[in-house]
PDB file of N, CA, C and O in Angstrom, chain B, residues numbered from 101:
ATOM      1  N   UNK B 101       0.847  -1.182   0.000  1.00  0.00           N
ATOM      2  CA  UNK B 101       0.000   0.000   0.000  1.00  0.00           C
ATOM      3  C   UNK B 101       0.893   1.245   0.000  1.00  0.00           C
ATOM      4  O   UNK B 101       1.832   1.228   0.795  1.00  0.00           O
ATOM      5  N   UNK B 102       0.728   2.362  -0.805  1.00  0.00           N
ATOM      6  CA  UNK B 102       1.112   3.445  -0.855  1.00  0.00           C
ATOM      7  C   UNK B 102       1.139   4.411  -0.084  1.00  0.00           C
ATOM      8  O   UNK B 102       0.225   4.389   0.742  1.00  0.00           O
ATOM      9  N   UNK B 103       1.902   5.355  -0.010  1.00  0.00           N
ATOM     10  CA  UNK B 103       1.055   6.602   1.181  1.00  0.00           C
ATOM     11  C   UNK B 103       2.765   7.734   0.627  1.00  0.00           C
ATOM     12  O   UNK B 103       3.970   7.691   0.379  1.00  0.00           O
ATOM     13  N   UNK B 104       1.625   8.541   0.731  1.00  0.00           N
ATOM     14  CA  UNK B 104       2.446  10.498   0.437  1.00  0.00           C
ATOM     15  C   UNK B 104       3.399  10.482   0.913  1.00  0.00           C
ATOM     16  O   UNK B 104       3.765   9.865   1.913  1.00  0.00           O
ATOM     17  N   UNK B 105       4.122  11.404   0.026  1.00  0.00           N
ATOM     18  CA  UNK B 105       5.953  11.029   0.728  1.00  0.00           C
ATOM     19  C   UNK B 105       5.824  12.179   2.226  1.00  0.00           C
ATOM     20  O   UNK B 105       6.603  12.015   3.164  1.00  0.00           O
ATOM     21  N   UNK B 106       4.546  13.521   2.264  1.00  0.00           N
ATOM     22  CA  UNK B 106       5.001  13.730   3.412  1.00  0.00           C
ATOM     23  C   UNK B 106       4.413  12.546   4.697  1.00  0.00           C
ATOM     24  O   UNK B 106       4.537  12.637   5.918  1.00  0.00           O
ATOM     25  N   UNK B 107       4.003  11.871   4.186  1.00  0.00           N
ATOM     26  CA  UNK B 107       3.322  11.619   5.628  1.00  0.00           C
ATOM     27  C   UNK B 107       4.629  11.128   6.462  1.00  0.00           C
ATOM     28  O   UNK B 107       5.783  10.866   6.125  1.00  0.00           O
ATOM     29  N   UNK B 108       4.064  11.122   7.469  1.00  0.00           N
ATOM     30  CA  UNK B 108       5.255  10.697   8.810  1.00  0.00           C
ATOM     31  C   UNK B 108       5.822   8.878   8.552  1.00  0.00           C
ATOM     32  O   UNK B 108       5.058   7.929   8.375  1.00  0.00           O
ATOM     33  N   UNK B 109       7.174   8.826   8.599  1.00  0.00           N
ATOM     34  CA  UNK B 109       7.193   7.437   8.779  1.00  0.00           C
ATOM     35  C   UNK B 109       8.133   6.946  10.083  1.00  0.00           C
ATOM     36  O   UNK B 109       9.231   7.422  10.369  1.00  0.00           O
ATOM     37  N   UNK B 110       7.494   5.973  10.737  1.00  0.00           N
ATOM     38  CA  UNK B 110       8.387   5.484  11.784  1.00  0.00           C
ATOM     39  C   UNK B 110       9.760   4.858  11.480  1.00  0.00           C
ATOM     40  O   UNK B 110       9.977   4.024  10.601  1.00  0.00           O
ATOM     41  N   UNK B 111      10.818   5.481  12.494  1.00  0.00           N
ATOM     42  CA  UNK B 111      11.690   4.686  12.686  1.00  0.00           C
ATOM     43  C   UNK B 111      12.699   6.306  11.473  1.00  0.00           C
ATOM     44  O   UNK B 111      13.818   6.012  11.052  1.00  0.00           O
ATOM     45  N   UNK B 112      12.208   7.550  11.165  1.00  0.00           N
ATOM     46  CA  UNK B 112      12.845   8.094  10.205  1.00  0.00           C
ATOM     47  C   UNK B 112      14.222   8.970  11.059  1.00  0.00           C
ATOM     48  O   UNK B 112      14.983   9.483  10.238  1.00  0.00           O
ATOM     49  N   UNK B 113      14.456   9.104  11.898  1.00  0.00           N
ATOM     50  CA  UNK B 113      14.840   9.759  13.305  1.00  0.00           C
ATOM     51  C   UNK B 113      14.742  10.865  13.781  1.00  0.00           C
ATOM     52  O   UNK B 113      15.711  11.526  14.153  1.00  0.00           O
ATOM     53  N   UNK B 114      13.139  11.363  13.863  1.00  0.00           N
ATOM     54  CA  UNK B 114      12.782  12.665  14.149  1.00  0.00           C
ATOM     55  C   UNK B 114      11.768  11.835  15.342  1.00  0.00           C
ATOM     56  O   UNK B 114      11.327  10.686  15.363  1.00  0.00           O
ATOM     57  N   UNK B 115      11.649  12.879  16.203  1.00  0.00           N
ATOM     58  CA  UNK B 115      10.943  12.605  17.457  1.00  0.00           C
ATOM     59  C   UNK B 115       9.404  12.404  17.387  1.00  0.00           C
ATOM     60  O   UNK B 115       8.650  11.614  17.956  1.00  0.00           O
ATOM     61  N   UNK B 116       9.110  13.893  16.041  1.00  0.00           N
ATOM     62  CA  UNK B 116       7.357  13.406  15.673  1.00  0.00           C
ATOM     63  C   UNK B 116       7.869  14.861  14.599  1.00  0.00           C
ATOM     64  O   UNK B 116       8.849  15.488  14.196  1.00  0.00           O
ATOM     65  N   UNK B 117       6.383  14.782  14.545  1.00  0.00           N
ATOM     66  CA  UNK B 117       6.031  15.098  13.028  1.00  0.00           C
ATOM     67  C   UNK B 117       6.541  16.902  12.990  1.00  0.00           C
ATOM     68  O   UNK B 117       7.178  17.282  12.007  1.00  0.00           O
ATOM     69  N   UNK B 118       6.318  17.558  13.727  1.00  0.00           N
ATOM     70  CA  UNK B 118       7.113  19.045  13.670  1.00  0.00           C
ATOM     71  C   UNK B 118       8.961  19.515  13.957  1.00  0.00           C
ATOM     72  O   UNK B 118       9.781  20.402  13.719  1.00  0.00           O
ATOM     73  N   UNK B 119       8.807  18.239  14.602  1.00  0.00           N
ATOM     74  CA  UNK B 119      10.499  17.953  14.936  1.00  0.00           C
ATOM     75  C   UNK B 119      11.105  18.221  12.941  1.00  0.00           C
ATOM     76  O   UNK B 119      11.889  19.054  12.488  1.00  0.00           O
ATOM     77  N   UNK B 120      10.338  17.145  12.245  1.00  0.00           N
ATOM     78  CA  UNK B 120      10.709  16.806  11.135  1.00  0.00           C
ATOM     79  C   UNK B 120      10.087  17.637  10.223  1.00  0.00           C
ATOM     80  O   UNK B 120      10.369  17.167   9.121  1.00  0.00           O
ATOM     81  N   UNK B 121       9.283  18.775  10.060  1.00  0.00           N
ATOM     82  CA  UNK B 121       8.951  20.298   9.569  1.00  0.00           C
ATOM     83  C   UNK B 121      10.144  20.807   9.947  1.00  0.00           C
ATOM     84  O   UNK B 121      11.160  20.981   9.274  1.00  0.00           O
ATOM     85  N   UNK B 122       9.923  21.035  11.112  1.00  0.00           N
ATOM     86  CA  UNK B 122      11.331  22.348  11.588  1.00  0.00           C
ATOM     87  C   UNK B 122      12.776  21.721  10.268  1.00  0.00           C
ATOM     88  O   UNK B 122      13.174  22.459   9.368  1.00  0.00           O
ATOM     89  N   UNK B 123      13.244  20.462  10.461  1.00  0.00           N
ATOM     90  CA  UNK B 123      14.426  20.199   9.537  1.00  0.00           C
ATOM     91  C   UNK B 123      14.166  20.280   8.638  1.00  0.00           C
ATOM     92  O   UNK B 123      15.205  20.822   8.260  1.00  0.00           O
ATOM     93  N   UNK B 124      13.374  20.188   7.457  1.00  0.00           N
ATOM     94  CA  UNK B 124      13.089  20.510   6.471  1.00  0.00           C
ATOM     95  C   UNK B 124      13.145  22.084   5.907  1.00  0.00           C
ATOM     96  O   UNK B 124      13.675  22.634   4.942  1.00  0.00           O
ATOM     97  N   UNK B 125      12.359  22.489   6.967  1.00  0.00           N
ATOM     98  CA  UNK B 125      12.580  24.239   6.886  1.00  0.00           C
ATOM     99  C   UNK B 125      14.098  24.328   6.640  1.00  0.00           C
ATOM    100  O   UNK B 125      14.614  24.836   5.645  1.00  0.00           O
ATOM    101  N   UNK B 126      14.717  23.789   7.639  1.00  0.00           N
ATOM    102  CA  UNK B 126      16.066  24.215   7.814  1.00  0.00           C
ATOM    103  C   UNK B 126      16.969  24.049   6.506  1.00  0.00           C
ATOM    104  O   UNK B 126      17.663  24.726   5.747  1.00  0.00           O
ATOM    105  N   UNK B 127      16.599  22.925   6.676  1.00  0.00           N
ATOM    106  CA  UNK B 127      16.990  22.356   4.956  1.00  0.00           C
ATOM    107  C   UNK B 127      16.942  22.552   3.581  1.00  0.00           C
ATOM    108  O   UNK B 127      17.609  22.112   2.645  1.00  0.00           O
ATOM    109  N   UNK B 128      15.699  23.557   3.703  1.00  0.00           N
ATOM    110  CA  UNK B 128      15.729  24.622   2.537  1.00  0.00           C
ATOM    111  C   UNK B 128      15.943  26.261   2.673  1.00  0.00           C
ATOM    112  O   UNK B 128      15.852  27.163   1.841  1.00  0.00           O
ATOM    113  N   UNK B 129      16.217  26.253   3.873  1.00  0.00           N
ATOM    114  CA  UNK B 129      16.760  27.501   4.179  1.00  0.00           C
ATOM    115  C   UNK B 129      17.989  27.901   3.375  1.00  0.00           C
ATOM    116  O   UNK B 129      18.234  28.820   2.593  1.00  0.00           O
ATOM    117  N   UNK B 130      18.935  26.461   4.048  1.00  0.00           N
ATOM    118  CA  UNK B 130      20.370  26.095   3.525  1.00  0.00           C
ATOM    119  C   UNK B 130      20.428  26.182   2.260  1.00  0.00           C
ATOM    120  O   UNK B 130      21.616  26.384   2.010  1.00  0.00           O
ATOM    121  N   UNK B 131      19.807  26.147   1.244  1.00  0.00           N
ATOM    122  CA  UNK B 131      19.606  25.611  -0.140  1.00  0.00           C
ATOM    123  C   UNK B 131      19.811  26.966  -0.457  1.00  0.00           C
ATOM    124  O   UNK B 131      20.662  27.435  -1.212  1.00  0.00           O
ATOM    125  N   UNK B 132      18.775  27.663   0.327  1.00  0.00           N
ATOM    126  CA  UNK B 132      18.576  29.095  -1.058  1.00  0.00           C
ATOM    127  C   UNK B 132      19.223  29.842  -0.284  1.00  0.00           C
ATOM    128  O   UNK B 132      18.955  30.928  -0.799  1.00  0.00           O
ATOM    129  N   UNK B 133      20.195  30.188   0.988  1.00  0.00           N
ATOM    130  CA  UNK B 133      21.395  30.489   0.735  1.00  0.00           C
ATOM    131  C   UNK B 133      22.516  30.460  -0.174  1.00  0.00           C
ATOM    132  O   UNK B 133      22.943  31.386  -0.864  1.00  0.00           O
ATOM    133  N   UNK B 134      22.898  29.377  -0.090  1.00  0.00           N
ATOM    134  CA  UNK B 134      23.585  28.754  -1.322  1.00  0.00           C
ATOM    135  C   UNK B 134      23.252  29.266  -2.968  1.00  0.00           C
ATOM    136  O   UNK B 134      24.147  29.698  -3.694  1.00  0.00           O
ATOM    137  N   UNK B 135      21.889  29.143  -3.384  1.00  0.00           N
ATOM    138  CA  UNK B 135      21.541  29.530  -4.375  1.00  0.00           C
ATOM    139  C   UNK B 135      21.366  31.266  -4.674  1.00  0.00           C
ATOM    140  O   UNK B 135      21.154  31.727  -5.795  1.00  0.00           O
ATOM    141  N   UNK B 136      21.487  31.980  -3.588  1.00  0.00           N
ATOM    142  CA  UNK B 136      21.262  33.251  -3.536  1.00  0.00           C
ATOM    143  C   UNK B 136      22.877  34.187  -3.882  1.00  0.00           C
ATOM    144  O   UNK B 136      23.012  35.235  -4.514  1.00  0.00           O
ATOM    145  N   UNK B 137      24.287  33.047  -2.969  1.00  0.00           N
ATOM    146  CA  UNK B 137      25.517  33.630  -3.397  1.00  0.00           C
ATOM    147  C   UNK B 137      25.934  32.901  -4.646  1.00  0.00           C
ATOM    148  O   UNK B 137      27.125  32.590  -4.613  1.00  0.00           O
ATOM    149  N   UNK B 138      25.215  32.494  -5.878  1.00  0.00           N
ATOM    150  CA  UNK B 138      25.711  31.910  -7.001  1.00  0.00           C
ATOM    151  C   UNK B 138      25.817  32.550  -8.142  1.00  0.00           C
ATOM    152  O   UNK B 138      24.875  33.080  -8.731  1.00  0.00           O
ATOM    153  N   UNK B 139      27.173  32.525  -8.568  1.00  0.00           N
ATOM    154  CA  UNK B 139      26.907  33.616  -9.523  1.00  0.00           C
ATOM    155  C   UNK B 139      28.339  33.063 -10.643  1.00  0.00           C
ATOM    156  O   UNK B 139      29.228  32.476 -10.028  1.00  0.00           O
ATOM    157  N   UNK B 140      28.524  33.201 -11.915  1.00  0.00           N
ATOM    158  CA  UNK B 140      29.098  32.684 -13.069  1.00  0.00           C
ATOM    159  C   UNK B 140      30.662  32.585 -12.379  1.00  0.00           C
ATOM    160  O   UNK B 140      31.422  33.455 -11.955  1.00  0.00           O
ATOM    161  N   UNK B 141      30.753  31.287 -12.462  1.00  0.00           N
ATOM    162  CA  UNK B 141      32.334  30.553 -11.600  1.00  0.00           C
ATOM    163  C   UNK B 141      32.958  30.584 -12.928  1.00  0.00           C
ATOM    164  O   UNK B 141      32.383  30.849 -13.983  1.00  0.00           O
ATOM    165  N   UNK B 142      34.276  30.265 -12.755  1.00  0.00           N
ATOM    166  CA  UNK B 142      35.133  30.215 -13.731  1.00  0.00           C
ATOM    167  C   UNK B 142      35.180  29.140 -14.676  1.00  0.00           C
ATOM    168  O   UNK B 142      35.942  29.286 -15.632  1.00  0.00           O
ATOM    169  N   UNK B 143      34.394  27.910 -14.573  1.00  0.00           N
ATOM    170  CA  UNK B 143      34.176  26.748 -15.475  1.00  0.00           C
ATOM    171  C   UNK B 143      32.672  27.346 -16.103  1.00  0.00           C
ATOM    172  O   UNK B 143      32.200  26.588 -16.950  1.00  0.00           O
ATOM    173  N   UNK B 144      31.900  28.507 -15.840  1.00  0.00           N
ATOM    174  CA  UNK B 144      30.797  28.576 -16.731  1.00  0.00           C
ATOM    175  C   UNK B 144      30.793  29.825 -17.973  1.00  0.00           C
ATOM    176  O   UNK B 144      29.966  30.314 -18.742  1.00  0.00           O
ATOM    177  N   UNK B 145      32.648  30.048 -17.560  1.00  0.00           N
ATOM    178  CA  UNK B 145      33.133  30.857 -18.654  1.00  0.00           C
ATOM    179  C   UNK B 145      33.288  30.554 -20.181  1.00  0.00           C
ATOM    180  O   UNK B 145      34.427  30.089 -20.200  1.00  0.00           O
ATOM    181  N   UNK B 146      33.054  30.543 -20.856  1.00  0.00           N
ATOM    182  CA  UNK B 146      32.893  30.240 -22.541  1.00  0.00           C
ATOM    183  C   UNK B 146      34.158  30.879 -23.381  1.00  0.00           C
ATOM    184  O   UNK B 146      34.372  32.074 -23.584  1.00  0.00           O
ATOM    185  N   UNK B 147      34.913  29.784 -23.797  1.00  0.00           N
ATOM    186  CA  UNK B 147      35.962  29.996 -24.690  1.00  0.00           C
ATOM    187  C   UNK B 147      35.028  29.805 -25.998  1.00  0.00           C
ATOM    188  O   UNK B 147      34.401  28.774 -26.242  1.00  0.00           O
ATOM    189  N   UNK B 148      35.042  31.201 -26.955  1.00  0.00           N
ATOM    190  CA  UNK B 148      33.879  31.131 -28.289  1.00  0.00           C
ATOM    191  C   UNK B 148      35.146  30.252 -29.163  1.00  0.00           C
ATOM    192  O   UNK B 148      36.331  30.130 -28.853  1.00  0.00           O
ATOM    193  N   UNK B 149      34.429  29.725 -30.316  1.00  0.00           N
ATOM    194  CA  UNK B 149      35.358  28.720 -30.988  1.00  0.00           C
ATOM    195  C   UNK B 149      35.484  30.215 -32.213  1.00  0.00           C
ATOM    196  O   UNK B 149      34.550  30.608 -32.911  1.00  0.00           O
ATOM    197  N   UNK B 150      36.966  30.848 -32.177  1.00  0.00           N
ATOM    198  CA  UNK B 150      37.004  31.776 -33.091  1.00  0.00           C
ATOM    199  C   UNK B 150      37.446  31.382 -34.067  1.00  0.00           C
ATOM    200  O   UNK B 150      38.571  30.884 -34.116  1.00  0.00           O
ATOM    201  N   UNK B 151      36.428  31.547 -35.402  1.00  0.00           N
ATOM    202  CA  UNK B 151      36.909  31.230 -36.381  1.00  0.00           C
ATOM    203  C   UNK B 151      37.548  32.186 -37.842  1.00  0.00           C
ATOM    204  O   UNK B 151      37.045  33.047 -38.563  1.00  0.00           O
ATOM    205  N   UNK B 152      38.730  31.587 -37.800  1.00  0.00           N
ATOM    206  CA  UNK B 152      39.959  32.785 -38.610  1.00  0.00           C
ATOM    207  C   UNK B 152      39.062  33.345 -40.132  1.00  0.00           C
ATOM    208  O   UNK B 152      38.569  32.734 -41.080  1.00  0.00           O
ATOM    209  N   UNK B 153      39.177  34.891 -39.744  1.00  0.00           N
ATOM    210  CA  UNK B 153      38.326  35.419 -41.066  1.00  0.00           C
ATOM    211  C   UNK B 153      38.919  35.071 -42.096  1.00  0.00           C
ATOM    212  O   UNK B 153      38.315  34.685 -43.096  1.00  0.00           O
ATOM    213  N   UNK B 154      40.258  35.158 -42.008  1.00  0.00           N
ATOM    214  CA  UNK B 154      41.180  35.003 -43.432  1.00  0.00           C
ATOM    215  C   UNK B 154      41.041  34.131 -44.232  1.00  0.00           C
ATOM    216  O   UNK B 154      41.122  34.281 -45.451  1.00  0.00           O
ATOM    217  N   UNK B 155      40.759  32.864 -43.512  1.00  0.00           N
ATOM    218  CA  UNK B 155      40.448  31.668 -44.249  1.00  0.00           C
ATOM    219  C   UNK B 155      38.871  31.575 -44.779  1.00  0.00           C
ATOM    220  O   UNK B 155      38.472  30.598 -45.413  1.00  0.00           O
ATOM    221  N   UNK B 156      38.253  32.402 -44.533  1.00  0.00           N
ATOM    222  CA  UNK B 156      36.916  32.199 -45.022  1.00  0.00           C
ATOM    223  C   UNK B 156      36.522  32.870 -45.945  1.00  0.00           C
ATOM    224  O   UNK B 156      35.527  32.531 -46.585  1.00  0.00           O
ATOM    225  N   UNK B 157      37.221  33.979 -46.219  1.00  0.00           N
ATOM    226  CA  UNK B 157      36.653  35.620 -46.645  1.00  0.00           C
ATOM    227  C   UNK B 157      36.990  35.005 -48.229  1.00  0.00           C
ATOM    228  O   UNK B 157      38.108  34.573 -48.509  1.00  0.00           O
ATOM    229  N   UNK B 158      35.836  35.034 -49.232  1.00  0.00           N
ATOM    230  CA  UNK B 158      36.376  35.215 -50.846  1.00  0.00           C
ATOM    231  C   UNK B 158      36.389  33.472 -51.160  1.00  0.00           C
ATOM    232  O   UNK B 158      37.041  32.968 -52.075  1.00  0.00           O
ATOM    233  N   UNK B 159      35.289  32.490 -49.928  1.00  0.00           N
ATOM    234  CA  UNK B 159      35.463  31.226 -50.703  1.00  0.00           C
ATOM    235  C   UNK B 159      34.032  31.012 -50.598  1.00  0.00           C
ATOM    236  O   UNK B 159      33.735  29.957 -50.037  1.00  0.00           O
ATOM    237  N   UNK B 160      32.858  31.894 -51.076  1.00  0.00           N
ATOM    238  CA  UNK B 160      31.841  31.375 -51.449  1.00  0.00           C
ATOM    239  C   UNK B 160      31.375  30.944 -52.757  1.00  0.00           C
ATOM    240  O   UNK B 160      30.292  30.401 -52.977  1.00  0.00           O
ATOM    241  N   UNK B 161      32.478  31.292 -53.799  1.00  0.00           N
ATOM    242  CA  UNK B 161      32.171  31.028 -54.728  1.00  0.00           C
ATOM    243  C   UNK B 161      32.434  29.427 -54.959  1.00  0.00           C
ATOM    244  O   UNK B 161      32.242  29.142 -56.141  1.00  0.00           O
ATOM    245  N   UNK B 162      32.839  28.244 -54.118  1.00  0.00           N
ATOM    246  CA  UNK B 162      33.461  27.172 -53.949  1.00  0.00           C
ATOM    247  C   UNK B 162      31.745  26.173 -53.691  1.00  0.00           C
ATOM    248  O   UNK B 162      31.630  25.156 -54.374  1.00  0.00           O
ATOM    249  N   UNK B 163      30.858  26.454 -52.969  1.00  0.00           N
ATOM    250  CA  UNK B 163      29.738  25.585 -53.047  1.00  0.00           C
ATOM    251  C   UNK B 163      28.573  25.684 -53.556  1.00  0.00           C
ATOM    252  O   UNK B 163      28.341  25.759 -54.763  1.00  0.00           O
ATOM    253  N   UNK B 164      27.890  25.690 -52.806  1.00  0.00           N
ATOM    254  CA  UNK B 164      26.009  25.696 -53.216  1.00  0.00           C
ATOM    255  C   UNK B 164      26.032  27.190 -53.708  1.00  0.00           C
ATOM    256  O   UNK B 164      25.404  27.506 -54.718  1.00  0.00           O
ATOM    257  N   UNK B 165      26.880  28.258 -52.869  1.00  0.00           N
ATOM    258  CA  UNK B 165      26.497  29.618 -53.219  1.00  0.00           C
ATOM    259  C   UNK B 165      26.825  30.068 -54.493  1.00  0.00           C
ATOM    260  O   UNK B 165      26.860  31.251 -54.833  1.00  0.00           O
ATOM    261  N   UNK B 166      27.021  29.282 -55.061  1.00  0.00           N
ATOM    262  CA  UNK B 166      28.179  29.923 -56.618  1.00  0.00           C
ATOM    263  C   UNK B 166      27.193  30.625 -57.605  1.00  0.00           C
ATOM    264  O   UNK B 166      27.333  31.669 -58.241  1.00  0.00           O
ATOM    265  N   UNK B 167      26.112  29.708 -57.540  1.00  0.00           N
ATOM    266  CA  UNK B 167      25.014  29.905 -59.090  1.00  0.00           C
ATOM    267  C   UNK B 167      23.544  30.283 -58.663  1.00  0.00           C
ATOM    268  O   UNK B 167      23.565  30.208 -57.434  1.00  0.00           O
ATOM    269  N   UNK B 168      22.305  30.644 -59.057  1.00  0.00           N
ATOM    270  CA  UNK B 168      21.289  31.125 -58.714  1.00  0.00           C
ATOM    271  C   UNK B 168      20.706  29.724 -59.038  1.00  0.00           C
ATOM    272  O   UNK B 168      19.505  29.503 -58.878  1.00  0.00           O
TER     273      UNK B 168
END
């Protein structure tokens, strides 16, 4: 038989059922701290893939673009 993930379960190690509110609170307190000092780290920096004009400039006449 099924039952809601809040409901209370024995044996979870909270004393009763507001014991285990209060940690939860707490527990997302912690979270959106965390989420509140987050801000672009040095791995979410973007190296753009630059691609050399020189080699491109004056070769459209080479594919699909050549003819109408």
């Amino acid at each position: 038989m099924s039952r809601p993930r809040s409901e209370f379960v024995p044996g979870e190690g909270f004393k009763d059922k507001p014991q285990k509110e209060q940690a939860i609170k707490l527990f997302k307190k912690s979270d959106n701290k965390r989420n509140k000092d987050a801000r672009r780290g040095e791995s979410d920096r973007v190296i753009p893939t630059l691609k050399p004009k020189h080699l491109f400039s004056g070769k459209r006449s080479s594919g699909k673009t050549d003819r109408r």
